[in-house]
C-alpha positions as CSV (number, residue, x, y, z in Angstrom):
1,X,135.9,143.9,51.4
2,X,135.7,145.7,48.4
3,X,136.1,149.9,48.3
4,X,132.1,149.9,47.5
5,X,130.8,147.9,49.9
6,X,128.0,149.0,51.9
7,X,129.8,148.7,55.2
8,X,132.3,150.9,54.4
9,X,130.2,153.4,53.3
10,X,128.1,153.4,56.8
11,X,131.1,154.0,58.3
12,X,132.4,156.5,56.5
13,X,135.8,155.2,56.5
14,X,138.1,154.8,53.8
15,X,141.4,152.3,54.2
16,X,141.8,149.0,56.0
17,X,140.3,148.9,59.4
18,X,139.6,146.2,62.3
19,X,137.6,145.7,65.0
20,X,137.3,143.2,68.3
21,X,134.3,142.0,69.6
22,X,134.9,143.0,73.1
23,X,135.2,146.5,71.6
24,X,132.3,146.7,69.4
25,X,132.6,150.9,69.5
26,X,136.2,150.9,68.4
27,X,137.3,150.7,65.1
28,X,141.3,150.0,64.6
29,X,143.2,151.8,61.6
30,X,146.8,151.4,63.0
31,X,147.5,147.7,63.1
32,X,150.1,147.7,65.1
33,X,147.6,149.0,67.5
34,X,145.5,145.7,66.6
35,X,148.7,143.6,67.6
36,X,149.1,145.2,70.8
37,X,145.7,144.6,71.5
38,X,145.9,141.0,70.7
39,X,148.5,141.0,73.2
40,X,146.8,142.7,76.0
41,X,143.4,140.8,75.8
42,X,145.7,137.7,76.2
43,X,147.4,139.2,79.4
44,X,144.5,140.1,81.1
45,X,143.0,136.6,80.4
46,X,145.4,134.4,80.7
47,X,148.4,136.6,83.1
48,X,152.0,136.6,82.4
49,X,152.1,132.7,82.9
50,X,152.3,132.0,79.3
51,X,149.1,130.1,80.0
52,X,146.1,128.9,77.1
53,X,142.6,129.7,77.5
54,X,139.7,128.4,76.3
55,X,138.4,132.4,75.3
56,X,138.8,133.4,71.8
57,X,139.7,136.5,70.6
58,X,137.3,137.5,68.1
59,X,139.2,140.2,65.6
60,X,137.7,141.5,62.7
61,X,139.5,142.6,59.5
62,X,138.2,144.8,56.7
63,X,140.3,145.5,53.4
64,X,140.1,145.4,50.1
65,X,143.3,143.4,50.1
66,X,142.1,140.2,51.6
67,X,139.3,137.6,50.8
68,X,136.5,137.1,53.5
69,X,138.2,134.1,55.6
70,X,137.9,132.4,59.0
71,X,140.7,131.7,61.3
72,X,140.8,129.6,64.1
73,X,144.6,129.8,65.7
74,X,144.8,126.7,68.3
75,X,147.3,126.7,70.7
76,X,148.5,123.0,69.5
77,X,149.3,120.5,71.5
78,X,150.1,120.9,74.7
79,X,152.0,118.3,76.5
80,X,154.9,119.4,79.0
81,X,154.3,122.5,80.9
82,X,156.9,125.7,80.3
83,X,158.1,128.1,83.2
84,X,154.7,129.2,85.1
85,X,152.0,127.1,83.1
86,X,150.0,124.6,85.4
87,X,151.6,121.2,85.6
88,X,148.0,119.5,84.8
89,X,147.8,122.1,81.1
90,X,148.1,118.8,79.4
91,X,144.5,117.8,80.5
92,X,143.3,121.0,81.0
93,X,143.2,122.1,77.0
């Protein structure tokens, strides 16, 4: 997003920033903070089972240092169940 951009005027922030959808309120200027968000959503939906869900993760990034792009990161294929995941994973996802 470029430095004059409307939405970085109306919020009156300056700098690289992100934002998640399931915390529309909260804008993130550490991104390290953004990673260990990442990480938490994922524990509270899926556990400590190092398990896939279906619920995306919808993460925001503005900066001037990055085109406008659209990610999808998909687990990939999932065929023999590690440590805790549910022996029917394969079907499930």
């Amino acid at each position: 997003m470029p430095e004059n951009d409307r939405r970085r005027q109306q919020t009156g922030l300056t700098g690289d920033w992100a934002t998640f959808e399931h915390l529309s309120t909260r804008r993130f200027t550490n991104f390290e903070e953004v990673r260990k968000e990442i990480e938490d959503d994922t524990f509270n939906v899926v556990g400590n089972d190092k398990n896939v869900s279906p619920i995306p993760i919808h993460l925001t990034i503005c900066s001037s240092k990055v085109i406008d792009l659209t990610l999808v990161d998909l687990p990939g294929i999932v065929r023999v169940p590690i440590e805790n995941q549910p022996a029917t994973i394969a079907v499930n996802f």
